[in-house]
C-alpha positions in Angstrom: 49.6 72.3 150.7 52.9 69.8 150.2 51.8 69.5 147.0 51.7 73.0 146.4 54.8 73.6 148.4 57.0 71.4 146.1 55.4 72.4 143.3 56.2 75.8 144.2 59.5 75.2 145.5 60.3 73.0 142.0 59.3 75.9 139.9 61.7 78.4 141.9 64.4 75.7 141.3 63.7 75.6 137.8 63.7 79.1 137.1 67.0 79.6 138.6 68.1 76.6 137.0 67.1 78.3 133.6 68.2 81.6 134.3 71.6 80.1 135.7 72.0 78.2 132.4 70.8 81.3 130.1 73.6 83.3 131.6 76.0 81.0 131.3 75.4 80.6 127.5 75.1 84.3 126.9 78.7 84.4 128.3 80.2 82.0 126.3 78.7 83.0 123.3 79.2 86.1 123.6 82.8 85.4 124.1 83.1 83.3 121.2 81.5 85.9 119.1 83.9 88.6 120.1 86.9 86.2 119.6 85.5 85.3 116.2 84.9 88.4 115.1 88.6 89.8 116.5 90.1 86.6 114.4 87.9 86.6 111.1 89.3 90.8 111.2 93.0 89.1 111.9 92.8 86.3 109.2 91.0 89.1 107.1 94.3 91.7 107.1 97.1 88.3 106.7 94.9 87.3 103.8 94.9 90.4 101.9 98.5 91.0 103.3 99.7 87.4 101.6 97.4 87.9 98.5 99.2 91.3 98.1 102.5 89.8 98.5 102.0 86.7 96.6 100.6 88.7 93.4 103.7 91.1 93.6 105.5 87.9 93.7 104.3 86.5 90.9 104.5 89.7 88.5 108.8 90.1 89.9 110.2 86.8 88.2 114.1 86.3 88.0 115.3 86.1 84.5 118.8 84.8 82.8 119.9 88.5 83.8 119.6 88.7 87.4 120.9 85.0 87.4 123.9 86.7 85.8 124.0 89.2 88.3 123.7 87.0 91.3 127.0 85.1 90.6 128.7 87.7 91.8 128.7 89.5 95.1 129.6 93.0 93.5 127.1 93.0 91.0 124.4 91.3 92.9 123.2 94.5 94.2 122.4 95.9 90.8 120.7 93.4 89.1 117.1 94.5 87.8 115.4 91.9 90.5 117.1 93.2 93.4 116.6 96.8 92.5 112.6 96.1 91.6 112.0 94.2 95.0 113.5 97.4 97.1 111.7 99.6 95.3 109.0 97.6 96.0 109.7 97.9 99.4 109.6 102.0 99.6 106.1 101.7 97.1 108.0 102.8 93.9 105.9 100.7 92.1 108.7 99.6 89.1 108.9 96.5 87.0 111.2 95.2 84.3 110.2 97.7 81.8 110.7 101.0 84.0 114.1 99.6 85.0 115.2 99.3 81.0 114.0 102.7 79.9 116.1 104.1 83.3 118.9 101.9 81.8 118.7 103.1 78.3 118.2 106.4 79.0 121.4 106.7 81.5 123.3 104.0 79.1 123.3 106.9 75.9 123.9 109.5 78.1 127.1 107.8 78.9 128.0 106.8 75.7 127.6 110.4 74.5 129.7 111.8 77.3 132.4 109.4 76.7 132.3 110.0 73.3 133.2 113.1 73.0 135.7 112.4 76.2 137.8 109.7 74.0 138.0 111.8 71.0 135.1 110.1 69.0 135.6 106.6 69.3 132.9 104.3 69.0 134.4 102.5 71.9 132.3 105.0 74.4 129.0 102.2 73.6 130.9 100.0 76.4 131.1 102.4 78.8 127.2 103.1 78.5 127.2 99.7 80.2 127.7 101.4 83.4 124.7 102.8 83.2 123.4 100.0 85.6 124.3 102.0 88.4 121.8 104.5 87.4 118.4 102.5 88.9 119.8 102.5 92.1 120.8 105.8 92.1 117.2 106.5 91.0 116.5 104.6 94.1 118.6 106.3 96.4 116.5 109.9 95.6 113.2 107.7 95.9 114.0 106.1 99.4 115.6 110.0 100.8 111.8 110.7 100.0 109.8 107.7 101.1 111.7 108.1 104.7 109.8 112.2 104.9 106.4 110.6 103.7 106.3 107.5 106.3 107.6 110.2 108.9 104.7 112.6 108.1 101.9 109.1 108.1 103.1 108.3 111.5 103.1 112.0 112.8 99.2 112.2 111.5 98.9 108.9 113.2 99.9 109.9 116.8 98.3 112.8 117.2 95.0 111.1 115.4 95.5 109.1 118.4 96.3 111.6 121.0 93.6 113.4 120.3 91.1 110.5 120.3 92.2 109.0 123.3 90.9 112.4 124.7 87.4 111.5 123.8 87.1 108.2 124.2 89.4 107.2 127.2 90.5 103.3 125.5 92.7 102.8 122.6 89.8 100.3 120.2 87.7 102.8 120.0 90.4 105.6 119.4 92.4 103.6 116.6 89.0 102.4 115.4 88.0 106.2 115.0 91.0 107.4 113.3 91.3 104.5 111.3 89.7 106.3 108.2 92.2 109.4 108.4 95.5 107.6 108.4 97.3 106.4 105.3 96.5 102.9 103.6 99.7 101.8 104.5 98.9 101.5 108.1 95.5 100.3 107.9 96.3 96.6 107.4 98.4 97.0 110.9 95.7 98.7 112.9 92.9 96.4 111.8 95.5 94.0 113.4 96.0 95.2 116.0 92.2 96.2 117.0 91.8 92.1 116.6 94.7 91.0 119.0 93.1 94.0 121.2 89.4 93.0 120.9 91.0 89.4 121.6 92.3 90.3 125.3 96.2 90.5 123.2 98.6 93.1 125.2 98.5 96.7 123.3 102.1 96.2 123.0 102.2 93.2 121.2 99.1 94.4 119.3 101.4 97.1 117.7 104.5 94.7 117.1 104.0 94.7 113.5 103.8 98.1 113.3 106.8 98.7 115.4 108.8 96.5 113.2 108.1 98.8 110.2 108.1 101.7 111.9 111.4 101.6 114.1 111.1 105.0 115.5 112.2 105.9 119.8 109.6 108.2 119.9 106.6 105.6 118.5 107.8 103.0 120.7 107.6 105.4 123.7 104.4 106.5 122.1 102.9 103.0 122.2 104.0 102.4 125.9 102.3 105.3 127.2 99.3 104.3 125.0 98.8 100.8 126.7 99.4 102.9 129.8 96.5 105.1 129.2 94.1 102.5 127.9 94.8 100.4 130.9 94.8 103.3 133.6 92.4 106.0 132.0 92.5 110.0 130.7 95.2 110.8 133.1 98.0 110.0 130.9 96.2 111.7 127.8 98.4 114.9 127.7 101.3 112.6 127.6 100.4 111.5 124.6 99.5 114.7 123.0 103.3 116.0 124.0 105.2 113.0 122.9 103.1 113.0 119.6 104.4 117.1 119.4 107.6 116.3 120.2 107.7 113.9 116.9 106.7 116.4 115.0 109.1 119.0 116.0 112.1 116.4 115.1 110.0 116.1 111.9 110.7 119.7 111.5 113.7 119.9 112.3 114.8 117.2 109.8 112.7 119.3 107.0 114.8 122.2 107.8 118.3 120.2 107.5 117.2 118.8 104.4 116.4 122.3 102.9 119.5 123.8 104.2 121.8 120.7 102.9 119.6 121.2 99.0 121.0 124.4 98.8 124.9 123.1 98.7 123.6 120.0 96.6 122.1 122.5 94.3 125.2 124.5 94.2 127.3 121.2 93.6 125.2 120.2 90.8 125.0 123.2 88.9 129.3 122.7 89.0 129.3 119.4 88.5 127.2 119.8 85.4 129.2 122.3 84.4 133.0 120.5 85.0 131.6 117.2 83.5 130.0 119.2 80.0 133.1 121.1 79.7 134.7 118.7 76.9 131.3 119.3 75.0 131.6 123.6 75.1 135.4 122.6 74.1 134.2 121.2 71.2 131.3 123.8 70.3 133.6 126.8 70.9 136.1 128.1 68.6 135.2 125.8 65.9 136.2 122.8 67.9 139.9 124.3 68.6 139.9 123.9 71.8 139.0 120.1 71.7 141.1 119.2 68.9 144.2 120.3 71.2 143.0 118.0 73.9 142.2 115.0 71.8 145.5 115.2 69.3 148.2 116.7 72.0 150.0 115.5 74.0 150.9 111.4 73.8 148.3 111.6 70.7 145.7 113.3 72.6 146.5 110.2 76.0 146.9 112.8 78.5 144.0 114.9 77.0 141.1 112.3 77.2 142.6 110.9 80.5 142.2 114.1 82.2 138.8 114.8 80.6 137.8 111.1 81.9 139.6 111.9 85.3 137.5 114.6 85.3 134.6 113.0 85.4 135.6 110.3 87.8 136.1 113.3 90.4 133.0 114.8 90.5 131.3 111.9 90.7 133.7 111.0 93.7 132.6 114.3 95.2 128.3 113.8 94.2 129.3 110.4 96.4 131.0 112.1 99.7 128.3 114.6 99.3 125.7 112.4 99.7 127.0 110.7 102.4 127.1 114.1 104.5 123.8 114.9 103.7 122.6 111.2 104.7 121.5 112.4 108.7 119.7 110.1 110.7 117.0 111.7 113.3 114.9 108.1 112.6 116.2 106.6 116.1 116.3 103.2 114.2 
């Protein structure tokens, strides 16, 4: 019977012992496999994110040009390297040979303008090389529409999110179900933040990345109140649903400012058009009567071209403080 005892009692012992140790190892490989997993989908997004990076890198090389360009402070801004890498930056996907023909093609419509503005003279060619203002103008037009587009991606986004939250009460699995719907652009910053979440990170600093990209009040309240309901359930669902409305309504209302402000731009640039082209209908009209007067009156024609070129300097004074009025902020950044 002792022998039976004890062999009894050191079966019991080891089965516990097993069972003991097979529960610790499920735990800390389980663990290990989450946290694996979560970093090989971290490393996986930096990865693409550098090799993305480093390849645009490679293809934008400085040349003798922007070299030029970068020895002085004024002109710095408008060398073809600069312009390419902020375009770039707002996916205008533009390279040396885009920038030229935007270049050329502004450089002879300045040199025609100017030709007929300094009564003919061949001298006009050196004005065309002002022309290099005309990428970044270019680029002004292409951010002004970038900013709508990121606002509409990040609208879709929160109320993707909003509404997921609904069903499945924690953010992973919400941001993992809407992951398909939002636009590429984000994708890269949700897969890293699902890793830092599945790897016990904050939610708050989960999203950091994205909050530095996306600088808006009404996302960063949107985040907080996320990480509120993933931590403390459905309660704080229709939170999320009305913040995410409330972004769209200022997305709106920025749509309607824009269209109310294109209909005085239009108006300007119809005039503008008009006052700058006004030498060139001098010169059609009355067999070039009216333009001869200009360029061979007064002072030799002096004060004739002057005013035609003063002319032009105004309304492109005016196109400036226009813009400039039109440029509202509702971002919040």
């Amino acid at each position: 019977m002792r022998i039976l005892d004890s062999i009894s009692f050191q079966s019991i012992f080891l089965i516990i012992g097993g069972v003991a140790f097979f529960v610790l190892l499920l735990i800390l490989f389980s663990g290990r496999k989450k946290t694996y997993r979560a970093a090989r989908m971290l490393n996986k997004s930096e990865v693409e994110f550098k090799k993305k990076k480093g390849s645009q890198e490679q293809v934008i090389q400085q040349n003798a040009l922007d070299l030029f360009f970068e020895k002085t402070k004024l002109l710095a801004k408008f060398s073809p390297y600069n312009v390419i890498i902020e375009a770039r930056s707002i996916e205008w996907k533009i390279g040396y040979k885009e920038y030229t023909g935007i270049f050329l093609a502004g450089a002879v419509a300045l040199s025609a303008l100017f030709y007929v503005y300094l009564g003919k003279t061949f001298m006009s060619v050196y004005i065309g090389l002002f022309a290099i203002i005309g990428p970044r103008i270019v680029l002004h037009y292409k951010r002004l529409q970038y900013q709508m587009n990121r606002r509409d991606r990040i609208s879709i986004f929160m109320k993707s999110i909003a509404n997921s939250m609904s069903v499945f009460g924690n953010a992973i699995d919400a941001i993992e179900e809407v992951m398909p719907l939002v636009h590429e652009s984000l994708r890269s910053d949700l897969v890293k933040a699902v890793a830092l979440l599945k790897s016990g990170k904050a939610l708050s600093f989960s999203f950091s990345s994205l909050l530095e990209k996306y600088s808006y009040q009404d996302l960063h309240f949107f985040i907080d109140m996320l990480e509120v309901a993933h931590e403390h359930g459905g309660e704080y669902n229709d939170l999320l649903s009305n913040i995410a409305d409330d972004f769209d309504q200022t997305k709106l209302l920025h749509l309607k400012l824009s269209r109310a402000m294109a209909l005085a731009k239009k108006a300007f640039y119809q005039n503008g058009i008009f006052v700058a082209t006004l030498p060139i209908i001098f010169l059609i009209a009355e067999h070039g009567q009216l333009y001869k007067y200009l360029t061979s009156g007064y002072l030799d024609g002096i004060l004739g071209m002057f005013v035609m070129c003063l002319n032009f300097v105004i309304v492109c004074f005016f196109w400036h403080k226009l813009e400039k009025i039109a440029k509202f902020d509702l971002d919040g950044e």
